[in-house]
N, C-alpha and C positions, 0 to 999 in steps of 0.2 A: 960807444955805449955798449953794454952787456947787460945780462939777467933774461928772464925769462919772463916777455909779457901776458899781459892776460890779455882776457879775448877783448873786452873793453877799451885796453889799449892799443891792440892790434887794430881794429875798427877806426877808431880814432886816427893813426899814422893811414889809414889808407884813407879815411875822409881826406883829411888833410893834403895829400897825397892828389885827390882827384880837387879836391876844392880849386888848386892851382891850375891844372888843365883846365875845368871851367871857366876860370875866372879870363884865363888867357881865353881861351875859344870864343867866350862870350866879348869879349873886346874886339880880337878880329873880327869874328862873322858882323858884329851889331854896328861896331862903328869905321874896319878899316875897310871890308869886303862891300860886294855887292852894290849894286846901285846907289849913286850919292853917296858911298862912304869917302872915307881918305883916299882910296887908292885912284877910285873913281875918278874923284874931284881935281888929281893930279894929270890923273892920262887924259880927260876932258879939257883940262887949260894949255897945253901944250902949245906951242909954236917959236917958231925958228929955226934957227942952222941947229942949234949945239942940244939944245934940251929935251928935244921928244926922243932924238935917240938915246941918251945918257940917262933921262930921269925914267923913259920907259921900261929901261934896261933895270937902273933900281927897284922899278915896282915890282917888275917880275923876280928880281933875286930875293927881297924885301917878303914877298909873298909866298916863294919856295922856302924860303927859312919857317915861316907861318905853319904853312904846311907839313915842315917835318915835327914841328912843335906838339902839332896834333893828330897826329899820325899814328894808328892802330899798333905801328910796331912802340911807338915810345910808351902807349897806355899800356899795353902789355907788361914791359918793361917795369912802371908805374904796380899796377898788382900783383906779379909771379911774386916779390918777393915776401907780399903781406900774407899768399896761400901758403908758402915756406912754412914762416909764420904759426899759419894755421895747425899747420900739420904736424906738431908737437901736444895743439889742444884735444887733434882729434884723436890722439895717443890714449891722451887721455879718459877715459872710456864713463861716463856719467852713471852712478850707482845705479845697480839694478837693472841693467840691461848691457850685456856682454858684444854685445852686436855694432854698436855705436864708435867702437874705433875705426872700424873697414874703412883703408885709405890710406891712413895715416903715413904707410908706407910710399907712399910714390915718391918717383922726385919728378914725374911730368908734371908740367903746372895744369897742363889740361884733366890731367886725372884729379890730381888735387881738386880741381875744381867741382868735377863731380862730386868728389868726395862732400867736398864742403855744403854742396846743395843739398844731400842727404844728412848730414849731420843737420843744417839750421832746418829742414822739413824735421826730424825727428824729435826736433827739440822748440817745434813751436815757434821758429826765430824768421825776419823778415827782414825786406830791405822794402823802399818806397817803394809803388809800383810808377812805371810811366803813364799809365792810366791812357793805355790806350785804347779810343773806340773802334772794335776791329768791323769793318762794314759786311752786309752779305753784298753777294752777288747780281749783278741787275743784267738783264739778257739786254742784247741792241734789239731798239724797236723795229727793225727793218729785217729780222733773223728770217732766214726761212726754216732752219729746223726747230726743237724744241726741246725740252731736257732738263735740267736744273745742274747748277756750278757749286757745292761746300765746300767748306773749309772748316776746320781743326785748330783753334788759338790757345788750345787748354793745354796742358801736360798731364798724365798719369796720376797725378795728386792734385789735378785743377788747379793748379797756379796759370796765368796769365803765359803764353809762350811770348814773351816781351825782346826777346832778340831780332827783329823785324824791324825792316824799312818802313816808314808811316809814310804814305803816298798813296796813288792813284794806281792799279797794275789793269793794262787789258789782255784780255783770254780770248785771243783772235783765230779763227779757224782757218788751217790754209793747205792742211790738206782734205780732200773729201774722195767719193766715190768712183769722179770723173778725172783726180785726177790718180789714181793709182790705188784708194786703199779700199778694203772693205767696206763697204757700209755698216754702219754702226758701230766703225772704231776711226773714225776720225781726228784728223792730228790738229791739236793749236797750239801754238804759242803764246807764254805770258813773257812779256816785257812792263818792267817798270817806269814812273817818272823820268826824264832829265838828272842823269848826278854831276856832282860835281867834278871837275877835270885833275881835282886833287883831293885833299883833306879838308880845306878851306868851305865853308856853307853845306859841310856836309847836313847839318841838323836841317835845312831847309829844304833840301835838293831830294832826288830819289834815287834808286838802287840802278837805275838805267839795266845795262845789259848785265848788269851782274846777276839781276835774277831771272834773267831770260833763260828760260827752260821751256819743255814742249812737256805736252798734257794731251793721253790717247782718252777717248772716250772709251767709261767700262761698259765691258758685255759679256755674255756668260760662255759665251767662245775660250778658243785658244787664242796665243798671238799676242799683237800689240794690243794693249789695253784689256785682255783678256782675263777671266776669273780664276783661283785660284782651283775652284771645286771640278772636278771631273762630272762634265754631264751638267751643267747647269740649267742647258737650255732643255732638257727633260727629251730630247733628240734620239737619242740611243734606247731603244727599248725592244722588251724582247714579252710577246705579253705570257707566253708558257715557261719563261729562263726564273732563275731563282740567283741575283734578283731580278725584278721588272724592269728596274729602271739601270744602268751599267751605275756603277761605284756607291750603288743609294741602298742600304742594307732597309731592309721592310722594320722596323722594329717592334708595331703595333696596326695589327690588324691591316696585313698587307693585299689580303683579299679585293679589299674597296678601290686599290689605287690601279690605272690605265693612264693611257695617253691619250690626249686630245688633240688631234692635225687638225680642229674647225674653230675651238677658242684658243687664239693663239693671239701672243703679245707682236712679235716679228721675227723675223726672220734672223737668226744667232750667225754674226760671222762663221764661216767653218763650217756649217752647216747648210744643207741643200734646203730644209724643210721645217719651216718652224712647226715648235707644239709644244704642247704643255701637262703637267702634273694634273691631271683631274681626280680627285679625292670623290667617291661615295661617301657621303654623308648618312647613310641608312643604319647603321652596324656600330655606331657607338666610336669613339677614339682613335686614330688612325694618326700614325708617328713614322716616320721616316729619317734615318741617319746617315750624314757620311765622315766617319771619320778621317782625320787629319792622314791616316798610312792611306786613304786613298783617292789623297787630292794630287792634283796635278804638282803641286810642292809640299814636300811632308814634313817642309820645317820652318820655320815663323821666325822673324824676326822678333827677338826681345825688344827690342827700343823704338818699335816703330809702331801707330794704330793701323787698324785697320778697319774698311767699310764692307758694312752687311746688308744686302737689301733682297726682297722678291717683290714682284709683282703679282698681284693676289684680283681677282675674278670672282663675284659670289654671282652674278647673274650668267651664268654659261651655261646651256644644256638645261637643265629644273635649279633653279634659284636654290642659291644656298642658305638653312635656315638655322639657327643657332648657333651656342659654343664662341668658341672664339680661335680664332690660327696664329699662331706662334712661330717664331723663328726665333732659334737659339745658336749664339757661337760660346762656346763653353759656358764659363757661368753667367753668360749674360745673357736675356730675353726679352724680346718687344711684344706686347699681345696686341691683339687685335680683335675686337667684337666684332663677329661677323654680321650683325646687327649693325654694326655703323660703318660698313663697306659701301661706299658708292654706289650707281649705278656702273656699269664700264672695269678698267685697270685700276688698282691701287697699290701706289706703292706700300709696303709693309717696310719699315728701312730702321736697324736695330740704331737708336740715338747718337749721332757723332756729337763726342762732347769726350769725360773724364774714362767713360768704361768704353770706349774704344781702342783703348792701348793694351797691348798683350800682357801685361801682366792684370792687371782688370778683369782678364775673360778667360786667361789661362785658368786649367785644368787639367788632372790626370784624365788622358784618355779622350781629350780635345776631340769637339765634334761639332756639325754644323746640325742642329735636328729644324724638320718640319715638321708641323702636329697640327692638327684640327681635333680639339677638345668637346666633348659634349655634343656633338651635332644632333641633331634630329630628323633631318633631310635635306633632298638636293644635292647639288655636285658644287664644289670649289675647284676653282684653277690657279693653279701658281707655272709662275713662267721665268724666265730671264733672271733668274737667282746668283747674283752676281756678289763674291765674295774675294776680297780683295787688297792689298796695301795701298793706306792715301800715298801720294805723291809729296814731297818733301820741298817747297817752294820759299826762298826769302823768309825763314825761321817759322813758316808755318806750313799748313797740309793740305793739299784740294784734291776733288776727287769730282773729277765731271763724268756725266751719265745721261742717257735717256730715261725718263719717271711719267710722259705725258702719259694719257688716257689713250692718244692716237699716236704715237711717234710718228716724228716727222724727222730724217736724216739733216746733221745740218750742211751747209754748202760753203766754200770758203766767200769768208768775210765775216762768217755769222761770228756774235760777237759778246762776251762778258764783260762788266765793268765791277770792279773790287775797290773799294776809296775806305780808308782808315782815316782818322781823327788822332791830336793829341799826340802825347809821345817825348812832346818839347825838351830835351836837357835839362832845363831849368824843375822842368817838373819831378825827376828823381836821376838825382847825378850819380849814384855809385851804380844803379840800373843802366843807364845812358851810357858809362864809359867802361861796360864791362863788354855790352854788345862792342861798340868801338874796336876795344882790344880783340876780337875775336874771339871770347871767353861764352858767352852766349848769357842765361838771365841767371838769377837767382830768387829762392821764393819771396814772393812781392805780397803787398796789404796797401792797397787805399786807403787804411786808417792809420794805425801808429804802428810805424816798426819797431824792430828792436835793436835795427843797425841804423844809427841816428846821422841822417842826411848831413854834409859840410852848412 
């Protein structure tokens, strides 16, 4: 065959294309695999001289062949050559916007693929989603320390990050203080569900050790698990130096701001003596900045989020009375009525969601600002201002911390549970067999797509 298809047909040859891997998949996992299938029902009846080792020998080669059938290298196989394909369309550049070819050129199928996910975002174009429910975080009821465990499912343009194992993962802590690290960077481990021993129930099974990775607790230190910003923990201070605080440029009304060693959050890795930012509130508007030339890394990943958080004090020293406190990482800001601050710590923590990704909060002249807006009186305290990259987990992001009122260090064994929902193959197959191939997602709709399911 020749000619040059259109993207309707292209879609089509690769439905078609996956319809088949499903159609196989779904036979072995549902009727050969797993308990009481065929294969089962075979090595189960077994006896005598000749048959258990002959026909067990078949089930196992019988099942290896299964296996390669559905096997990430053949779905791959299956899609590179529909992105090929593609890569003629993206050539093609849609009137009135010059920009929409970028790509076109590769001949990696991985870039291609990029490409491709920007072209169908630019043009409004979807595939099904897996509709998966991604779970939060539930601490074990037996923890001794305290904190809170996110995570990140969204991408840059809020599509679903759908290339992810659907299972159960736990966030198990197993290093702590006593046994070698800082307190308040303690190490845990995520491991996932039981996977499969091959390709075979993969849909049913989980990631097992493939997504075991370790996770340090953030703090406003250096080191493991440590903050990107110089000075976080407001530690470094000089109250005659210009500026007060080491890497924190004054930029409005620098007069009001000191240090506090008596309202303090705790004690910063790295540091002998915890303390904290205390803000005058007397003097009207009071801003603080550190830009990006003087954090502890002066360059960002593009492709990666990142988390923003302080811990904020309006009752320390004379209660703090109007306005509102702010935290800005470039063009992105969370406010805060100091009117609806607690009594105690509160976290201030800039939203993990779509504007956590660096192109979202990029700007010229990248900066991390503190502000206390309008006050009228009293002192505020910010503490443990920890800025940071999520951590990159089984196609999604987490980012564990301490955020209680009282921090409590955790101890190993304290423990996270993370459980998703959904996801099934059946539920969106050119979604399902793109993760498979090791391609990752494409943008997804729970309602009608435009890339029409096998």
């Amino acid at each position: 065959m020749s000619g040059t298809p259109t993207q309707g047909e292209i879609e089509a040859q690769w439905a078609d294309a996956i319809d088949i891997l499903e159609t196989f998949r779904n036979l072995v996992d549902d009727t050969m695999a797993g308990n009481a299938g065929k294969f089962d029902n075979l090595l189960q009846s077994l006896k005598g001289e000749y048959t258990p080792a002959e026909l067990s020998s078949f089930v196992a080669r019988f099942r290896n062949g299964c296996s390669g059938l559905m096997s990430p290298t053949l779905a791959r196989s299956v899609i590179a050559p529909c992105l090929f394909e593609f890569a003629a369309l993206l050539n093609s550049q849609p009137s009135g916007d010059a920009t929409e070819g970028f790509g076109a050129g590769y001949r990696n199928p991985s870039q291609l693929w990029r490409a491709l996910y920007e072209y169908m975002h630019s043009q409004t174009q979807t595939v099904e989603s897996r509709n998966i429910t991604f779970g939060s975080a539930t601490a074990g009821g037996s923890n001794t320390g305290n904190g809170a465990l996110s995570r990140l499912n969204v991408d840059q343009h809020g599509y679903a990050m759908e290339a992810v194992t659907v299972e159960r993962k736990m966030v198990r802590c197993r290093q702590d203080s006593s046994t070698g690290v800082r307190p308040g960077s303690e190490v845990f481990e995520v491991i996932g569900d039981a996977s499969s021993y091959d390709n075979v129930l993969r849909s049913t099974m989980g990631s097992g050790a493939t997504s075991n990775a370790v996770l340090y607790s953030r703090h406003a230190g250096g080191g493991n698990g440590g903050s990107l910003l110089n000075n976080g923990s407001f530690a470094d201070y000089n109250s005659g130096g210009t500026p007060k605080f080491t890497a924190w440029t004054e930029t409005a009304n620098g007069a009001q701001i000191s240090q506090s060693t008596s309202a303090t959050y705790r004690t910063t890795p790295g540091s002998s003596t915890p303390a904290s930012l205390e803000i005058d509130g007397s003097s009207g508007t009071v801003t603080i900045t550190q830009p990006l030339t003087a954090m502890r890394r002066t360059r960002l990943d593009a492709e990666r989020p990142y988390f923003l958080r302080a811990m904020v004090k309006g009752d320390g020293g004379t209660a703090a009375s109007g306005g509102n406190f702010s935290l800005s990482l470039g063009s992105q800001t969370v406010t805060q009525a100091v009117s609806g601050l607690s009594a105690g710590w509160n976290e201030v923590i800039l939203p993990i969601g779509q504007n956590s990704w660096f192109r979202n909060f990029n700007e010229a002249d990248l900066s991390v600002v503190v502000e206390w807006t309008s006050p009228t009186s009293g002192t505020l305290n910010v503490a443990d201002l920890v800025f940071a990259p999520m951590d990159f987990i089984d196609g999604g992001y987490f980012c564990i911390r301490q955020n209680a009122n009282s921090p409590i260090d955790w101890l190993v064994d304290d423990l996270f549970v993370v459980e998703d929902a959904g996801g099934a193959p059946a539920t969106a197959k050119i979604q399902y067999w793109a993760w498979v191939a090791g391609f990752g997602y494409l943008p997804s709709t729970t309602g009608t797509p435009t890339f029409v399911e096998p």
